[in-house]
Backbone as a chain_set.jsonl record, in Angstrom:
{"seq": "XXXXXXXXXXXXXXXXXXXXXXXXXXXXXXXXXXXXXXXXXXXXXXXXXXXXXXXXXXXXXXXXXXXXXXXXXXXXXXXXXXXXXXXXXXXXXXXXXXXXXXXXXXXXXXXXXXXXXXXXXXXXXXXXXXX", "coords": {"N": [[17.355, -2.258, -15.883], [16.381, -5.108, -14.063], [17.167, -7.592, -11.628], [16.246, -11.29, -10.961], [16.646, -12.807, -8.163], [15.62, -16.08, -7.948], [14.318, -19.342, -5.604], [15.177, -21.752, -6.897], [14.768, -24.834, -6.106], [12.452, -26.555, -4.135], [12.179, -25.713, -0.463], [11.649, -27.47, 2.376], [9.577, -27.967, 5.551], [8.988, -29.827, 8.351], [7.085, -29.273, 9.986], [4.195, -28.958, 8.923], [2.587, -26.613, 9.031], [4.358, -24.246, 8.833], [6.046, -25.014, 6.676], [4.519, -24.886, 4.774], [4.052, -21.927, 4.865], [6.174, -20.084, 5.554], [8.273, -21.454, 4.144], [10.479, -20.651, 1.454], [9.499, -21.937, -1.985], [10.003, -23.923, -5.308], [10.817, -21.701, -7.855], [9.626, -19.2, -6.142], [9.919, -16.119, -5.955], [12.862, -14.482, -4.771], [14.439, -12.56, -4.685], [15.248, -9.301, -5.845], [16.986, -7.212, -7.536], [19.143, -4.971, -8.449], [20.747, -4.1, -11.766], [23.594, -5.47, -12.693], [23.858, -6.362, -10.074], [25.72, -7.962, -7.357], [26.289, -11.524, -6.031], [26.151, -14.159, -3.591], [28.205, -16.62, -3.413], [26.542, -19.02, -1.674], [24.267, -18.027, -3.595], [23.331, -19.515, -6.174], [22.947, -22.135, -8.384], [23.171, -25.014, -6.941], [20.686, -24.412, -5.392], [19.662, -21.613, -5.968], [18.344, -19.457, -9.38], [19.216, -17.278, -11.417], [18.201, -14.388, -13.092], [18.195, -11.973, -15.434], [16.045, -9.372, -16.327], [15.405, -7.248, -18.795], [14.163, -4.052, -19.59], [12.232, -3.753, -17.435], [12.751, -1.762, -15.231], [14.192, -1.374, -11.738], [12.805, -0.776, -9.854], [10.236, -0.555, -10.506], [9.901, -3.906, -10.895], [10.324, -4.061, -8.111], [7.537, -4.944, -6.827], [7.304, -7.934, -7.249], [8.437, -8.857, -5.033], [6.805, -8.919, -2.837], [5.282, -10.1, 0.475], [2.063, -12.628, 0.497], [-0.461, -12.219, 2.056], [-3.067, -13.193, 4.181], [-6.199, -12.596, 3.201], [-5.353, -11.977, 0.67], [-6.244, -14.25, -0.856], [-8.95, -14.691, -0.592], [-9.979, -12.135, -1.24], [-10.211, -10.266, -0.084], [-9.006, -7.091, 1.788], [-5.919, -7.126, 2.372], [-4.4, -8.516, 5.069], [-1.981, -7.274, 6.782], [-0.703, -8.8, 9.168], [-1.214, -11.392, 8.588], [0.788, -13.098, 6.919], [0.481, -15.481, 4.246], [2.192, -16.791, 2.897], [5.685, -17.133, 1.878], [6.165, -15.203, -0.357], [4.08, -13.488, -2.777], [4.283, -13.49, -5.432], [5.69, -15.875, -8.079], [7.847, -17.692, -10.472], [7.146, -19.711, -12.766], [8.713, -21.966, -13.333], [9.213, -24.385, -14.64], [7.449, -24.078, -16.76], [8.824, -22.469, -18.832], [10.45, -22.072, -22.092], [11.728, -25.012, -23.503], [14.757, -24.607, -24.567], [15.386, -21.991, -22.627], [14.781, -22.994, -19.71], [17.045, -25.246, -19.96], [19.383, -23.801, -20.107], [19.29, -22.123, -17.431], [19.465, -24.48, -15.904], [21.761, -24.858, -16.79], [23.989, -22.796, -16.39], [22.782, -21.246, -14.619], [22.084, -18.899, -14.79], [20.031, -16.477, -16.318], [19.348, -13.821, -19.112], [16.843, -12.304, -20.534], [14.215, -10.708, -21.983], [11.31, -8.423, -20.595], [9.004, -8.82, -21.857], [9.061, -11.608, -22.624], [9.741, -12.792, -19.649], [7.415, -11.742, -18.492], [5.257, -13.64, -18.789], [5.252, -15.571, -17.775], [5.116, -15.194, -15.008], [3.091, -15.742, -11.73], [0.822, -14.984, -9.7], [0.406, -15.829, -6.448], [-1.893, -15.533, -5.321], [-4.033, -15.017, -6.782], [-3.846, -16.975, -8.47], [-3.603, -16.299, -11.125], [-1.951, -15.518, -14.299], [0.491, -12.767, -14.969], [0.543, -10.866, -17.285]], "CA": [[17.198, -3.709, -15.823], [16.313, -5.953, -12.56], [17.76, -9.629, -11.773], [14.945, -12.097, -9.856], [16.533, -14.07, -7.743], [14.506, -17.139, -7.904], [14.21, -20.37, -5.659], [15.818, -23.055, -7.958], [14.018, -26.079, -5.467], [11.492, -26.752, -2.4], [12.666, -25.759, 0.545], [11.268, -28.117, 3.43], [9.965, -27.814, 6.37], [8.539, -31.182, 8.615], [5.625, -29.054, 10.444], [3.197, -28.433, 7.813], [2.496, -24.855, 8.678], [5.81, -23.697, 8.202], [6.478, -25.338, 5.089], [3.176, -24.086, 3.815], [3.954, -20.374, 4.641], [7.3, -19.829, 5.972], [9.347, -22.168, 3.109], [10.441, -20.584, -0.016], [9.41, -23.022, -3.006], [10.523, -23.461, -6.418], [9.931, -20.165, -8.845], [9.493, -18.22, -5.932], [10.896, -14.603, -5.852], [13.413, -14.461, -3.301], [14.992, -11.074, -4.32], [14.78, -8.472, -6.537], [18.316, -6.258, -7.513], [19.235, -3.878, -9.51], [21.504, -4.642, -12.616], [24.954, -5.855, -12.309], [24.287, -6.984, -8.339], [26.687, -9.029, -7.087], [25.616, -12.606, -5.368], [27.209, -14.537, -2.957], [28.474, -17.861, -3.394], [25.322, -19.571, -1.884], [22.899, -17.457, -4.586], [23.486, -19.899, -7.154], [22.889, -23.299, -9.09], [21.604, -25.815, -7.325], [19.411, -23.709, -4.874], [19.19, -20.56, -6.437], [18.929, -18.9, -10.318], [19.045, -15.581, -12.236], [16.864, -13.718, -13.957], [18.104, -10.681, -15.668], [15.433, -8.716, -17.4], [15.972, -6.177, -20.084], [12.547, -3.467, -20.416], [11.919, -3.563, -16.552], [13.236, -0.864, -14.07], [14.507, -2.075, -10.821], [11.897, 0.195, -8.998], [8.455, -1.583, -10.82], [10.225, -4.919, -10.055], [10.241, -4.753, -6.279], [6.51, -5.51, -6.246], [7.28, -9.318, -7.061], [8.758, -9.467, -3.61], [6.333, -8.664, -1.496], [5.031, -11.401, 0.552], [0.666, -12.647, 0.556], [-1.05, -11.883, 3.187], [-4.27, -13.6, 4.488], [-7.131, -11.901, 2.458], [-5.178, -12.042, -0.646], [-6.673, -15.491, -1.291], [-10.191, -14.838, -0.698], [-10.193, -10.95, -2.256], [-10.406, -9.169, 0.943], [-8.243, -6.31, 2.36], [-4.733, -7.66, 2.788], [-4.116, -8.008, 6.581], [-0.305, -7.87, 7.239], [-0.06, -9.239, 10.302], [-0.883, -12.582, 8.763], [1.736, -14.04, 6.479], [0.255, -16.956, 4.447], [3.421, -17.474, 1.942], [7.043, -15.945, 1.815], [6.108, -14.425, -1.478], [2.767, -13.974, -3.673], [4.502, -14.673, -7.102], [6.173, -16.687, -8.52], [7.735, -18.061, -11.927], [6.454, -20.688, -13.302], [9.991, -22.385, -14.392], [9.011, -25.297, -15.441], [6.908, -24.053, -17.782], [9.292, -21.332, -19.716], [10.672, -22.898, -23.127], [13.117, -25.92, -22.999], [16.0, -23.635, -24.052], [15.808, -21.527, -21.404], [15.115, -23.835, -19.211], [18.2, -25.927, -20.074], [20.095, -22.831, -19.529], [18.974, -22.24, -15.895], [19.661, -25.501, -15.831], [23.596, -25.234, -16.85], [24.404, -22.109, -16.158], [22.225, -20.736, -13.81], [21.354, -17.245, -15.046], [20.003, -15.91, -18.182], [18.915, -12.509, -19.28], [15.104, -12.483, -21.118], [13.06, -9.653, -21.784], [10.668, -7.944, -19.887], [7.516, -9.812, -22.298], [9.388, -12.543, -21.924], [9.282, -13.137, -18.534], [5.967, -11.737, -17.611], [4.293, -14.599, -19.209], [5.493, -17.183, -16.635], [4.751, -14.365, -13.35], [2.256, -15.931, -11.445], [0.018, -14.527, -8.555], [0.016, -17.225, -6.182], [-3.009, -15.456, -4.357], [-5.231, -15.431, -7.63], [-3.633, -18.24, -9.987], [-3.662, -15.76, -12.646], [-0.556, -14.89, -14.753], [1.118, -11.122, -15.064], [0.291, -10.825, -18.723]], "C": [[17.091, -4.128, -14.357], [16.597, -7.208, -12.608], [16.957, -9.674, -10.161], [15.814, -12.978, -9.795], [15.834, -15.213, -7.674], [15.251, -18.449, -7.425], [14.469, -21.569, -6.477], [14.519, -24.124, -7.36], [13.637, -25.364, -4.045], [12.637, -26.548, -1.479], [11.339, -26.204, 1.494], [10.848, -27.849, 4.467], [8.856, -29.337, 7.17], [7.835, -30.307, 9.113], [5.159, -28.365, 9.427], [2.611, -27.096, 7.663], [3.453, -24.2, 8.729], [6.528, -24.262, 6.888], [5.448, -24.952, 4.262], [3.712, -22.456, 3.589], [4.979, -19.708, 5.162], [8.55, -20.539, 4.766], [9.195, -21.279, 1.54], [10.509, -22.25, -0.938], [9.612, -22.469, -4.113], [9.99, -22.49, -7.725], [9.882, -19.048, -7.944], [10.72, -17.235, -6.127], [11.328, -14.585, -4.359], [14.032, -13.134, -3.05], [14.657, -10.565, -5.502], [16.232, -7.75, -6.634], [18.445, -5.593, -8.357], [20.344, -4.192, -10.637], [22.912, -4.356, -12.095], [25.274, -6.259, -10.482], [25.287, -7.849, -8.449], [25.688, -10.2, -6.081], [26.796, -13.189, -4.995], [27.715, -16.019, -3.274], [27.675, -19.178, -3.109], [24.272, -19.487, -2.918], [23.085, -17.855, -5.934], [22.85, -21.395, -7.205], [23.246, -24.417, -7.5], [19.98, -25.403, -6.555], [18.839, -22.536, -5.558], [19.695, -20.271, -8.479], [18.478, -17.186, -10.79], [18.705, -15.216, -12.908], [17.013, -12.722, -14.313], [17.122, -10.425, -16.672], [15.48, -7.461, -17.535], [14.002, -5.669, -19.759], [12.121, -3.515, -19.196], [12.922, -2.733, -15.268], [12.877, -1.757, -13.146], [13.272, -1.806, -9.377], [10.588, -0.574, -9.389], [8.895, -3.121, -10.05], [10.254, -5.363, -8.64], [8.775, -5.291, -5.924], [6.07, -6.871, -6.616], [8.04, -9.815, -6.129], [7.962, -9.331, -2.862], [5.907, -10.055, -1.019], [3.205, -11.387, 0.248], [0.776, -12.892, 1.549], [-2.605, -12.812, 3.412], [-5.41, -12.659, 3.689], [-6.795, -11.457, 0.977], [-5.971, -12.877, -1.207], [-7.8, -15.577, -1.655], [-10.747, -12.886, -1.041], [-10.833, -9.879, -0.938], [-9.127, -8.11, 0.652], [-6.947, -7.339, 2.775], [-4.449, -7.427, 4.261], [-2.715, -8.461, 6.629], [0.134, -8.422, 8.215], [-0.956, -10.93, 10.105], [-0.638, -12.953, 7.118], [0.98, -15.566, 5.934], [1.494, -17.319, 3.187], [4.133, -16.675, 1.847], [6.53, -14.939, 0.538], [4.758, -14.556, -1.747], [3.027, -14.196, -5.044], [5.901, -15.356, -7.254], [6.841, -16.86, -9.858], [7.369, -19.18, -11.963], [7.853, -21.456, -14.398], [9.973, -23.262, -15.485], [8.074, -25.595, -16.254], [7.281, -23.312, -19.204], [10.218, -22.343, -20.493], [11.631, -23.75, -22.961], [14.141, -25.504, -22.956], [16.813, -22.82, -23.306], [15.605, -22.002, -19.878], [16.239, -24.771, -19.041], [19.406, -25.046, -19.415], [19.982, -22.623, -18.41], [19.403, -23.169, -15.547], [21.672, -25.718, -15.309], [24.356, -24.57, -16.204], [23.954, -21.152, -14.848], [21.604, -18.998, -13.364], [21.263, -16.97, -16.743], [19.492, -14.244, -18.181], [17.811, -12.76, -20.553], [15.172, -11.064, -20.648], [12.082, -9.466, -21.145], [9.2, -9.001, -20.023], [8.066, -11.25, -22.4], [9.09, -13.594, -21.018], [8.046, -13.062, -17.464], [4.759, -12.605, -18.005], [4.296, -15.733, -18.181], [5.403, -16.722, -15.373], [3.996, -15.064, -13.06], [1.85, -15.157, -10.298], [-0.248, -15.582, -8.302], [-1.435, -16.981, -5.412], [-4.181, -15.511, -5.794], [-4.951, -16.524, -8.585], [-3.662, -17.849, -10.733], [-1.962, -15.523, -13.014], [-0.383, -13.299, -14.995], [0.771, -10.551, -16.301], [-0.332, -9.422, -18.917]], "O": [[17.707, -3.493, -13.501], [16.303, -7.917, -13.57], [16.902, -9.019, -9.121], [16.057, -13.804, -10.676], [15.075, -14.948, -6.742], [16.234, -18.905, -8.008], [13.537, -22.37, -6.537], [13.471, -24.242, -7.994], [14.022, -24.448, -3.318], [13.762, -27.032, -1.608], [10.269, -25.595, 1.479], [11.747, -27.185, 4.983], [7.993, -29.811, 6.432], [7.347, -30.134, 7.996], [5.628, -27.291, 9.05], [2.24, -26.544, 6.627], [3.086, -23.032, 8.593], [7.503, -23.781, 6.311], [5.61, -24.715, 3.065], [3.779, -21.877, 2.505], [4.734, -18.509, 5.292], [9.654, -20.003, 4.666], [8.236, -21.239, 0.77], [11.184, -23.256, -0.718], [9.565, -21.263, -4.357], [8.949, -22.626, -8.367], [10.024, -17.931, -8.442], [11.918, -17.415, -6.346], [10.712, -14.633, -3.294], [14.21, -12.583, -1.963], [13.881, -11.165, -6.245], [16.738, -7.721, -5.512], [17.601, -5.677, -9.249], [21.171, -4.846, -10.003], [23.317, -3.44, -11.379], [26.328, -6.388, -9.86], [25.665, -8.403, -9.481], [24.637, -9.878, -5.527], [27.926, -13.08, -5.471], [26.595, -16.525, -3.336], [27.809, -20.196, -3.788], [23.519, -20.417, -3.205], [23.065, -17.032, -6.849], [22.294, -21.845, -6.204], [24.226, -23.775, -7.119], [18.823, -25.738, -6.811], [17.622, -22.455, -5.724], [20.77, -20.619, -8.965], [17.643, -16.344, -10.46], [18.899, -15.91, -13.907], [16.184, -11.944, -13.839], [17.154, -11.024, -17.747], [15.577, -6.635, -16.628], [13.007, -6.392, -19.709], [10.945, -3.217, -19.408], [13.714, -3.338, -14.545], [11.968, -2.586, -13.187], [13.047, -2.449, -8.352], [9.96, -1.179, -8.52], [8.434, -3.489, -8.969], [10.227, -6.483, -8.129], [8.642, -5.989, -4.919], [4.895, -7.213, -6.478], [8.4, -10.992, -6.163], [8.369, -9.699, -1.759], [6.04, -11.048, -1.734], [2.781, -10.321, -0.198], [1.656, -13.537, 2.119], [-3.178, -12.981, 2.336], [-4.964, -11.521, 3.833], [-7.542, -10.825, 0.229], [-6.572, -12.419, -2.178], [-8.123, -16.213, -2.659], [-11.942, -12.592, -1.016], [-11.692, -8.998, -0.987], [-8.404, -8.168, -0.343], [-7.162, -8.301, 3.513], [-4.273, -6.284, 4.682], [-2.306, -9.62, 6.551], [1.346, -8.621, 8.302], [-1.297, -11.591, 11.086], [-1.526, -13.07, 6.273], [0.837, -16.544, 6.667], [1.369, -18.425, 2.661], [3.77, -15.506, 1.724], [6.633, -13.735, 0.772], [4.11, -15.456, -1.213], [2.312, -14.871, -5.785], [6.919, -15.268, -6.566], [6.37, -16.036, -10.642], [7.26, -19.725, -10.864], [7.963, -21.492, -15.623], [10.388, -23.179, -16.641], [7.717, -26.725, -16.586], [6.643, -23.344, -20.256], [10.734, -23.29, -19.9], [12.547, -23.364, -22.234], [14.827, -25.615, -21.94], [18.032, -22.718, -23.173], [16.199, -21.448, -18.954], [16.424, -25.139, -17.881], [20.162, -25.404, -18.512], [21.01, -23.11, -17.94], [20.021, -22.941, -14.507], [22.38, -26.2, -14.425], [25.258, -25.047, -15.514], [24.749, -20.453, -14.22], [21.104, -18.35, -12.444], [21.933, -17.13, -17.763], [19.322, -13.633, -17.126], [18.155, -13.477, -21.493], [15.694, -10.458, -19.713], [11.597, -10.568, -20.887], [8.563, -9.62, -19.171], [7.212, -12.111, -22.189], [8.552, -14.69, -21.179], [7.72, -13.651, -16.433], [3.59, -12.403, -17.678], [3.43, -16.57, -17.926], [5.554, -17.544, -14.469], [3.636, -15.591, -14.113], [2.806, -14.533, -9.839], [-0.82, -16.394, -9.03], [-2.079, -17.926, -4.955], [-5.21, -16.161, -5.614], [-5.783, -16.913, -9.405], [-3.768, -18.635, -11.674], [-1.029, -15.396, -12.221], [-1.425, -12.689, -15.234], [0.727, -9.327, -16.173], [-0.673, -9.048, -20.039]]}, "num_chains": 1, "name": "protein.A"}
């Protein structure tokens, strides 16, 4: 099993190219852990929630941290030495069913399945979903 940290809310920033591509926003993947991590006292409800899923090794999971790169966007060669968003996916929270939504909501972690949760992945460099 792996637990996705995930961005609860926007994080800010007042110059527009650092809040474009330096600010985690809400859904993104902020971590990635291996089952039963521990979190600290910040890595919760109202900035941050939890995402355990069942049917995904902790090892496939690390490649919804990486960050996008410049040439993700436009289907080039990824150049790493330019950074255009902390992450390239995302969830899509506020689109996963009201129930578990509510839950995130209350509690601030749930555990979902693998098919589950790969319906609401996004790729923020193609707009497609994980599916």
């Amino acid at each position: 099993m792996a637990e996705f940290l995930i961005k609860a809310k926007d994080v800010v920033h007042t110059n527009p190219s650092k809040n474009l591509t330096g600010c985690y926003k809400r859904g993104d993947v902020v971590e990635i852990r291996p089952d039963g991590a521990e979190y600290g006292t910040d890595e919760g409800l109202p900035n941050f929630v939890v995402i355990k899923v069942t049917g995904l090794t902790f090892e496939a999971a690390k490649k919804y941290m990486i960050q996008q790169y410049m040439g993700d966007v436009i289907g080039e060669t990824p150049d790493p030495e330019v950074v255009t968003k902390r992450r390239k996916y995302r969830v899509r929270i506020d689109d996963v069913p009201a129930a578990i939504l509510q839950t995130l909501r209350d509690v601030g972690e749930i555990t979902l399945t693998w098919t589950q949760v790969r319906n609401y992945l996004r790729n923020k460099a193609t707009g497609l979903d994980e599916v």
